[in-house]
PALORO-592001 format. One line per 5 residues: number of its first residue (from 1); their letters; for each residue x, y, z of N, C-alpha, C, O. Coordinates in steps of 0.1 Angstrom, whole numbers, plus 2048, in hexadecimal, padded with zeros to 3 digits. Each point is the difference from the previous one (the first is absolute). Layout:
BEGIN
NUM	A	X/Y/Z/X/Y/Z/X/Y/Z/X/Y/Z  ... .
REM end
This chain:
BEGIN
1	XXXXX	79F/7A9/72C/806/802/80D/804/80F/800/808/805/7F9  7F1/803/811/802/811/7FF/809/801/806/7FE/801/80C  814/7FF/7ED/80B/806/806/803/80E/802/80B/804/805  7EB/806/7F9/800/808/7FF/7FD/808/80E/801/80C/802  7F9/7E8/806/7FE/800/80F/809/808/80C/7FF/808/809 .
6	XXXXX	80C/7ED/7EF/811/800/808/809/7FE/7FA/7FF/7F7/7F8  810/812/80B/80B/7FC/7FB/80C/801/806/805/80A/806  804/7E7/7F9/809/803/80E/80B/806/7F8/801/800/7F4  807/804/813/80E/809/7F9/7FC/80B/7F5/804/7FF/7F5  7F3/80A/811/7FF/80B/7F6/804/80F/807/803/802/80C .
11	XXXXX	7FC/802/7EF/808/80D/800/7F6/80D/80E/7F6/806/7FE  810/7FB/80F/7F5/80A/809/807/80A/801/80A/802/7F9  7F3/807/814/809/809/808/80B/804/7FD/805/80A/7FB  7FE/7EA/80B/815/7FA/802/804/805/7F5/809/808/802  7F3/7F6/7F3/807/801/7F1/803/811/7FD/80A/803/7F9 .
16	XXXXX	7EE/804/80D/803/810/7FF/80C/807/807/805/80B/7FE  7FF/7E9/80C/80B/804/807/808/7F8/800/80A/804/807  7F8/7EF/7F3/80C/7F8/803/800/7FE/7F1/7F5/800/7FB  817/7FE/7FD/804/7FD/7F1/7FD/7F0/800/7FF/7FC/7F5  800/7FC/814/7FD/7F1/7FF/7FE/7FD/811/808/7FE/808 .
21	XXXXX	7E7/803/7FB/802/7FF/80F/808/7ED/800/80A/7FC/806  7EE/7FE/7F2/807/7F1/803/80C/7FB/806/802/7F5/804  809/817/7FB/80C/7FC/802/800/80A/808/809/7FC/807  7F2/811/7FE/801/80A/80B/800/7FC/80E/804/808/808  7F7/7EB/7FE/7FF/7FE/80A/80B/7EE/803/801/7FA/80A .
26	XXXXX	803/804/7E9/80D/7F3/802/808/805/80C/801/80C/804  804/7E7/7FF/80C/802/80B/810/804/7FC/809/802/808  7F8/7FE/7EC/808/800/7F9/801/80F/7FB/80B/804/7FD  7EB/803/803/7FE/80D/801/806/810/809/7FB/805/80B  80C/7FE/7F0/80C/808/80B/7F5/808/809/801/801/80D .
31	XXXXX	7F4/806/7E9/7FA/80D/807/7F1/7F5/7FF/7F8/804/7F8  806/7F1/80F/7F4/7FC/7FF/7FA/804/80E/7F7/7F9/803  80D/810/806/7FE/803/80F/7F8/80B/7FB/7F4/801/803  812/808/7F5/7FB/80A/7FA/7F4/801/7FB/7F7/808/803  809/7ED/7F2/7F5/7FB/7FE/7F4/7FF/805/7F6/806/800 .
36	XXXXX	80E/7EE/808/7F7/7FA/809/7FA/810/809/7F5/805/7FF  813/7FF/806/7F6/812/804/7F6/805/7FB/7F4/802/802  816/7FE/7F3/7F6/80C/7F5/7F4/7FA/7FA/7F7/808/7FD  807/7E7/800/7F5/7FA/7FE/7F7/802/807/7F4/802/7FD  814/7FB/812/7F3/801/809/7FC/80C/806/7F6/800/807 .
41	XXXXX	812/80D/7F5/7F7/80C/805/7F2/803/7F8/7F6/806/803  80E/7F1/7EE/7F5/803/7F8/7F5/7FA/801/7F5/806/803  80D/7EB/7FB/7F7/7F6/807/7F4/804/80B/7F4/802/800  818/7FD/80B/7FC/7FE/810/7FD/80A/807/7F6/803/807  818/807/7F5/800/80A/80E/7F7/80F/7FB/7FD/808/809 .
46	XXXXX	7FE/7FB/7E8/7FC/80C/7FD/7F0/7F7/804/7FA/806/809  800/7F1/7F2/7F6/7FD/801/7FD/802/813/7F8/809/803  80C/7F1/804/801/7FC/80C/7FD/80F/804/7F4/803/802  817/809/800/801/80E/801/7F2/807/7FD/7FD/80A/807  7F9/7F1/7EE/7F9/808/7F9/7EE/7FB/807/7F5/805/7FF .
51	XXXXX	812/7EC/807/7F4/7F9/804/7F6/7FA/7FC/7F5/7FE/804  813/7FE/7F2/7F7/7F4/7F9/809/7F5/7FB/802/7FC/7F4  804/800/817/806/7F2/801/7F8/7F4/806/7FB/803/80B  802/7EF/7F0/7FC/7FA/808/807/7F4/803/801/7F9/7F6  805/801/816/804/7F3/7FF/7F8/7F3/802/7FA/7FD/80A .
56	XXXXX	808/7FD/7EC/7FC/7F3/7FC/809/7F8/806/80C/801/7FC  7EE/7F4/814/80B/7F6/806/7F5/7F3/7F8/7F4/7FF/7FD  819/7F6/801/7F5/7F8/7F6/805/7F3/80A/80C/7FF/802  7EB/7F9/805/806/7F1/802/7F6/7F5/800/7F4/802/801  811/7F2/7FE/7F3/7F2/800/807/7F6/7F6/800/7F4/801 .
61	XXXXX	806/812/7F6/80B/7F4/7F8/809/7FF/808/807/80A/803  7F9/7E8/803/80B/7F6/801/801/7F5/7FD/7F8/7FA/7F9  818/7FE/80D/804/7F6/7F9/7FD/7F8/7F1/7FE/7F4/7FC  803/819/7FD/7FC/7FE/7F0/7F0/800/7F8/7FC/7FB/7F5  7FE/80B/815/7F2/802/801/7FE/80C/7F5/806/80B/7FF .
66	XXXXX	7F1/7F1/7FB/7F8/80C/7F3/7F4/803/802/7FD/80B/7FB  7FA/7F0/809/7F2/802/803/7FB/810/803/802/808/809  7F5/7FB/7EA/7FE/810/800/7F8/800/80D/800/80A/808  7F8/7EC/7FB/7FA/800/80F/804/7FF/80E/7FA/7FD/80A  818/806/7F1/805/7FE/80D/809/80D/801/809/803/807 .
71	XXXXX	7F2/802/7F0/810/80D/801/7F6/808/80A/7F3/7FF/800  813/807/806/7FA/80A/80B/807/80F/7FF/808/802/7F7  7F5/807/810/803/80D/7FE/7FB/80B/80B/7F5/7FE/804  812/80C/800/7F9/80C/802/802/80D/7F9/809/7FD/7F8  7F5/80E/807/801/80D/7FA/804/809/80C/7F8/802/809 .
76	XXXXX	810/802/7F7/803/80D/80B/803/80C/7FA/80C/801/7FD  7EB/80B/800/80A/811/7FF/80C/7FE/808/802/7F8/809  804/811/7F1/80E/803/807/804/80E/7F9/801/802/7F4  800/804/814/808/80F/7FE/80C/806/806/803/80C/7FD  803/7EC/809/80D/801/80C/806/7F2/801/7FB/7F5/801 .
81	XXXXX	811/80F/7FF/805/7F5/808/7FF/7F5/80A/801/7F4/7FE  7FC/817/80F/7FA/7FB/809/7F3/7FA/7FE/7FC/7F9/809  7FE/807/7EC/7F4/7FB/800/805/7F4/7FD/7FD/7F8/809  80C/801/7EC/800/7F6/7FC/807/7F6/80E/7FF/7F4/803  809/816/803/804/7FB/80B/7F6/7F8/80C/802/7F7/807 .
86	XXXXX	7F4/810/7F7/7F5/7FF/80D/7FB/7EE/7FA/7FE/7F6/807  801/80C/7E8/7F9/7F5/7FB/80B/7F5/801/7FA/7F6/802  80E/809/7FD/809/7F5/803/800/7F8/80B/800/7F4/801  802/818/80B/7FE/7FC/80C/7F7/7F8/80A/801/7FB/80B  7F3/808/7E8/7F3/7FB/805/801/7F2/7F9/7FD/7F6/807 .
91	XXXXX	806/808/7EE/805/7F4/7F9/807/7F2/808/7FC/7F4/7FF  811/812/808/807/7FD/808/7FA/7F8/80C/800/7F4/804  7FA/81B/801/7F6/7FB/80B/7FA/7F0/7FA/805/7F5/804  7F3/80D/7F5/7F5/7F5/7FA/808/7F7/7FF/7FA/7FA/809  80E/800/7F5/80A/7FA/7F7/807/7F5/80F/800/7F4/800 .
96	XXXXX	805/814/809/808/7FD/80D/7F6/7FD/806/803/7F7/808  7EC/80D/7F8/7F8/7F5/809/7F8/7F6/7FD/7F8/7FA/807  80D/805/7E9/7F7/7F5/7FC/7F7/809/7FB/7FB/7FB/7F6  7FE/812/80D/7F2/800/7F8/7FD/805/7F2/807/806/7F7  7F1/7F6/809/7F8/802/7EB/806/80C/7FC/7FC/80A/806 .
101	XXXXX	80F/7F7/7EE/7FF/80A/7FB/7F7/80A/7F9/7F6/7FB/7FA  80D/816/804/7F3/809/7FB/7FB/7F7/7F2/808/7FA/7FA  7ED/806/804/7FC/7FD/7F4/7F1/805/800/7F7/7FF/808  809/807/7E7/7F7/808/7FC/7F4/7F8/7FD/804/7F4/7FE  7F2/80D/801/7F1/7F7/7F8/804/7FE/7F0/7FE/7F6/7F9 .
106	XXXXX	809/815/803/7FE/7FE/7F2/80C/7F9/7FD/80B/801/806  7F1/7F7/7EE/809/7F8/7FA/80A/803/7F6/7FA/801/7F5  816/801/807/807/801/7F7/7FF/7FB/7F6/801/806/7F6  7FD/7EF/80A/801/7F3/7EF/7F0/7F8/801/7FA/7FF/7F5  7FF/7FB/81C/7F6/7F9/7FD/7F2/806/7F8/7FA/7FA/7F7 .
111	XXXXX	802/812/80F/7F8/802/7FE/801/80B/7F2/7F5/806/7FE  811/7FC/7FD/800/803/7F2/805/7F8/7FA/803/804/7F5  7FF/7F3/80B/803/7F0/7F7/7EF/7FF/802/7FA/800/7F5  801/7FF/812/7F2/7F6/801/7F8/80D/7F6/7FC/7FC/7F5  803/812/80C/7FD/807/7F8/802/7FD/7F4/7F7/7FB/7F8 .
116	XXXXX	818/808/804/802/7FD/7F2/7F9/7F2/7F9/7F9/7FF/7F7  80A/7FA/80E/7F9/7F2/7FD/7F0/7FE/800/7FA/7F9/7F8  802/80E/812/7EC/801/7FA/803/80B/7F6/7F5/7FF/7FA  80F/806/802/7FD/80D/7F2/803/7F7/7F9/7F6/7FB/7FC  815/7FF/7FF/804/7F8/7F3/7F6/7F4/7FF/801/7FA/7F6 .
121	XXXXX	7F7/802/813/7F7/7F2/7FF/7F5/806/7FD/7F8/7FA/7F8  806/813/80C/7F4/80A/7FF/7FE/802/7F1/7F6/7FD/7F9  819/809/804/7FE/800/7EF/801/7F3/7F6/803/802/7F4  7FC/7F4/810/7FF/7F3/7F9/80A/7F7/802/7FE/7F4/800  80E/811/801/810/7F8/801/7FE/7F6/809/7FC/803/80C .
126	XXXXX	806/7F2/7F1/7FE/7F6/809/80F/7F9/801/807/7FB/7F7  7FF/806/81B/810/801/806/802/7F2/808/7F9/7FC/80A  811/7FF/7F1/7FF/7EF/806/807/805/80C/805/80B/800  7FA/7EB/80A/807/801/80C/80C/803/802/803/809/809  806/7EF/7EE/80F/805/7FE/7FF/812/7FB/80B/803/7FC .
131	XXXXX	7EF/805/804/801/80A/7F7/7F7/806/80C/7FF/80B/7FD  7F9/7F2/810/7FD/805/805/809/802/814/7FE/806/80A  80F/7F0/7EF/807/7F9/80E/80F/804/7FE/809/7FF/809  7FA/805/7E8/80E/7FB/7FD/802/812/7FC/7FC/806/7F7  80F/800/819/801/810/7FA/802/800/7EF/7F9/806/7F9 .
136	XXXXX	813/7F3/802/800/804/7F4/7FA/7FF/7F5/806/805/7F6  7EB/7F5/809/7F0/800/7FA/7FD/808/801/7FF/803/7F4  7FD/808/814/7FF/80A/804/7FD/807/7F8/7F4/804/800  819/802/7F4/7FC/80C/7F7/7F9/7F7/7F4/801/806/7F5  7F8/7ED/80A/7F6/7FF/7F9/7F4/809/801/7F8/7FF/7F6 .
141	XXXXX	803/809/814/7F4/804/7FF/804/80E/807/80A/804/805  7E8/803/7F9/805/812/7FF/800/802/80E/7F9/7FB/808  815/80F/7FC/802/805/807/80E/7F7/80B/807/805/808  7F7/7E8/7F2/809/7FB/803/810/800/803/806/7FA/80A  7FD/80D/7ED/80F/803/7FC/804/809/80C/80B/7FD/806 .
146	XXXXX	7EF/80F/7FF/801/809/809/802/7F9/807/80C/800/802  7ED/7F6/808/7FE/7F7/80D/80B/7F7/7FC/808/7FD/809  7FC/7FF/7EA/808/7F4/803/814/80A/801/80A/7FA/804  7F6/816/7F9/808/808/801/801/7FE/810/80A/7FB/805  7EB/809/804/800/804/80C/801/7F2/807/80C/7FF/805 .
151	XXXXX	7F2/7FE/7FC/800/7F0/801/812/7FC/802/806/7FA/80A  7FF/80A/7EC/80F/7FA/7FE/806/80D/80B/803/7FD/80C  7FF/80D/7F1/801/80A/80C/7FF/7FB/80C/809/7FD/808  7EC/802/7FA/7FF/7FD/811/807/7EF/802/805/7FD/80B  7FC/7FD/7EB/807/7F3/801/811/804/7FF/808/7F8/804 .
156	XXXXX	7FC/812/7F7/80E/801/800/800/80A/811/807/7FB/809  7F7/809/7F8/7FC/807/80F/801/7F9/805/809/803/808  7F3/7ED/7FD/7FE/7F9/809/80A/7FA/801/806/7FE/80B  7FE/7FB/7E6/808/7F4/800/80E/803/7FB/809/7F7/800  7F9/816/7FA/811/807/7FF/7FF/800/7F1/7F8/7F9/7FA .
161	XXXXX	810/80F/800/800/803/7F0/812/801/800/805/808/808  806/7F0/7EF/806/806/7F9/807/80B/7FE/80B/804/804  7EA/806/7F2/802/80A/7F9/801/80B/80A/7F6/7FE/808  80F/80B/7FC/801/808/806/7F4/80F/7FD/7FD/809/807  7FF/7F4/7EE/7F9/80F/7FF/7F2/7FA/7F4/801/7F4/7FD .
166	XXXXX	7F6/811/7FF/7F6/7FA/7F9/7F6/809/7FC/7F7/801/808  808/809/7EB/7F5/809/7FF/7F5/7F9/7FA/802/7F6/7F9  7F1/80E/809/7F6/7FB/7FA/7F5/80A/7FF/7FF/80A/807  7F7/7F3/7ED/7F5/80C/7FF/7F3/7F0/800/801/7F5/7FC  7F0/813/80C/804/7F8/7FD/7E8/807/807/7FF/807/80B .
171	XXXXX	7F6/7F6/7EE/7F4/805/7FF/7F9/7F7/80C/7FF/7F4/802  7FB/817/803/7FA/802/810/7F2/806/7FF/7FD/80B/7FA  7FD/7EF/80C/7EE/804/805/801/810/7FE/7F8/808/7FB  819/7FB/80E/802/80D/802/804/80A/7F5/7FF/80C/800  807/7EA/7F7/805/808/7F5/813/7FC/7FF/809/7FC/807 .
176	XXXXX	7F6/807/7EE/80C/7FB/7F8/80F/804/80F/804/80C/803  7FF/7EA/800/80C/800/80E/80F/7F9/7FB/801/7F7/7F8  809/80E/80D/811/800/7FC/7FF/7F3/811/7F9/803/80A  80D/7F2/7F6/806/7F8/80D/80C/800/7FB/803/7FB/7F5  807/80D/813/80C/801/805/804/7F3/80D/7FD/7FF/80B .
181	XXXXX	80D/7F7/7EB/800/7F6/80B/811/801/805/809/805/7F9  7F8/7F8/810/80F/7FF/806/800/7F5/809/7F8/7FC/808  819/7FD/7F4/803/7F7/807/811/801/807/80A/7FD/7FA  7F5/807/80E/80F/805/805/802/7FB/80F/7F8/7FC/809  817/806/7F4/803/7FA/810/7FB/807/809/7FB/7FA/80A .
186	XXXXX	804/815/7F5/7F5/806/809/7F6/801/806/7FC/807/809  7FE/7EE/7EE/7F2/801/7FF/7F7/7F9/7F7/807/7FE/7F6  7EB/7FE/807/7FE/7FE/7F6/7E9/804/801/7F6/7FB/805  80F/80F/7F1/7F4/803/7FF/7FA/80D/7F6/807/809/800  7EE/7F8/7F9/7FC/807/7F6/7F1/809/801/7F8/7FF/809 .
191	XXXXX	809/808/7EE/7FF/80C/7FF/7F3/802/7F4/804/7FE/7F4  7EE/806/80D/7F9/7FE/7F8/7FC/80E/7FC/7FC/806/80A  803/800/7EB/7FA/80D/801/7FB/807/7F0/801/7FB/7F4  7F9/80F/810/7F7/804/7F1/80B/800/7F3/80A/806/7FF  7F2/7F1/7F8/80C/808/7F5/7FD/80A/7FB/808/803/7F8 .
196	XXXXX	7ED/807/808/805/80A/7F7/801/80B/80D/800/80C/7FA  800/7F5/815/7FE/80B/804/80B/7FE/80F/805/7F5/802  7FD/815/806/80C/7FB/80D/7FB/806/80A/808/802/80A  7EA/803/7F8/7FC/805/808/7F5/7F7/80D/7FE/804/80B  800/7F5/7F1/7F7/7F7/801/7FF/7EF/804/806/7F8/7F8 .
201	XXXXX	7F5/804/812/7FC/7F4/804/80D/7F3/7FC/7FD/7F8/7F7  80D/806/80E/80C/7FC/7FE/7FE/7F2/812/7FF/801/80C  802/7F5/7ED/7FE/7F3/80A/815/7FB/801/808/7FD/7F7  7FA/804/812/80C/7F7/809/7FD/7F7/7FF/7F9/7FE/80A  808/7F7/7EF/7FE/7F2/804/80B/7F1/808/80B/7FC/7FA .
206	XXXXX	7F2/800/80F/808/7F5/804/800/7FB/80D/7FB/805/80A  80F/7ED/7F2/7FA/7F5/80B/801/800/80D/80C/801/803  7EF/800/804/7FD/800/80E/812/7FF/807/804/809/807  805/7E8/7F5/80B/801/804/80E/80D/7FE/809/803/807  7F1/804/7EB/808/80D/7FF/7FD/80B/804/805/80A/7F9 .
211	XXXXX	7F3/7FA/811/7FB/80B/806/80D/804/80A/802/80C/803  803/7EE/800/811/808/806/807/802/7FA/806/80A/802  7FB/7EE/7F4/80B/806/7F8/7FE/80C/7F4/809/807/7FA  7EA/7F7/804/7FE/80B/7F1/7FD/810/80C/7FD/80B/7FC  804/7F0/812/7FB/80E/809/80B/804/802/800/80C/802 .
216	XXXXX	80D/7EC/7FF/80B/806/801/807/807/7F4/808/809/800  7F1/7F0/7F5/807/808/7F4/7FA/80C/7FB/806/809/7FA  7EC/7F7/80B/7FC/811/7FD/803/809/80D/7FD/80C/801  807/7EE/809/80B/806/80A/809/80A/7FA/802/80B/803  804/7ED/7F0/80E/806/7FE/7FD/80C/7F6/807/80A/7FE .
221	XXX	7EA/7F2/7FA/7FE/804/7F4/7F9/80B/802/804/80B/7FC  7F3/7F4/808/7F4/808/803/806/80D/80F/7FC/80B/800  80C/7F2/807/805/80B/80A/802/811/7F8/804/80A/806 .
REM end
């Protein structure tokens, strides 16, 4: 099993600037406002500023639905505020008349599951259905563990997490990536980006229902 794929609770960003982000963003936390800023200028607002932010709106799981062939998605640049604002609105729009939300051709989970799974049959490994159906099978075969990482992300995104904060590292088509996840009363949504570099190609990720509220919070953050 290549653990070496993904690893949840390891050490990214956050850790250069916070002595324990785990507990930097508790409610219980006197300067967790503080916090919560300064994470996200790093995160959100320097990427965004520099123009290479993208937002990821993710929706299609419901009422306890997992199906990688149902998660849906679009991608939007965003470089302003107002931009994210514009994309909300149009959301909104879609949303109050009934019609189809944005959604991209390409697939988040299905169509690199169907990948990974012809390569491993390709090289001889022969994968029973449960191990082809069941996310947590998954890191039986190469490249698994990654999808069955992202997989749980976009499932805590949809369906709520507990934990308030969540680092992960965690190997991409694109190259070795930090998911910064957040779950707060403000908001809840994460943050995917290069681990070794801050200049560069940094994804917003989250669900369609938090697009007001995580726009209100880089309202406060990002001004």
């Amino acid at each position: 099993m290549p653990f070496s794929e993904a690893k949840e609770h390891a050490p990214g960003h956050l850790h250069h600037i916070f002595a324990d982000p785990y507990s930097a963003f508790d409610n219980l936390n006197v300067e967790r406002q503080l916090h919560l800023r300064v994470a996200l200028q790093a995160l959100v607002c320097e990427p965004m500023a520099s123009g290479v932010l993208t937002l990821r709106v993710i929706h299609g799981w419901e009422n306890g639905g997992f199906e990688p062939g149902d998660l849906a998605h679009s991608d939007h640049p965003i470089a302003t505020l107002g931009a994210l604002e514009q994309i909300r609105t149009s959301y909104q729009h879609a949303i109050e008349s009934a019609a189809p939300l944005p959604r991209d051709d390409a697939s988040l989970l299905a169509g690199p599951l169907a990948e990974a799974i012809s390569a491993a049959e390709a090289k001889g490994q022969a994968l029973e259905e449960e191990t082809r159906t069941i996310p947590a099978r998954w890191p039986a075969f190469e490249s698994g563990l990654s999808l069955y990482t992202f997989f749980k992300v976009y499932h805590r995104l949809t369906y709520g997490e507990d934990d308030s904060y969540r680092s992960i590292q965690c190997q991409t088509p694109q190259g070795s990536r930090e998911i910064h996840e957040f779950h707060l009363e403000e908001g809840e949504f994460a943050v995917i980006r290069p681990a070794e570099s801050t200049g560069s190609d940094s994804v917003l990720v989250l669900h369609v229902s938090q697009l007001e509220p995580v726009q209100l919070l880089l309202a406060t953050c990002c001004a």
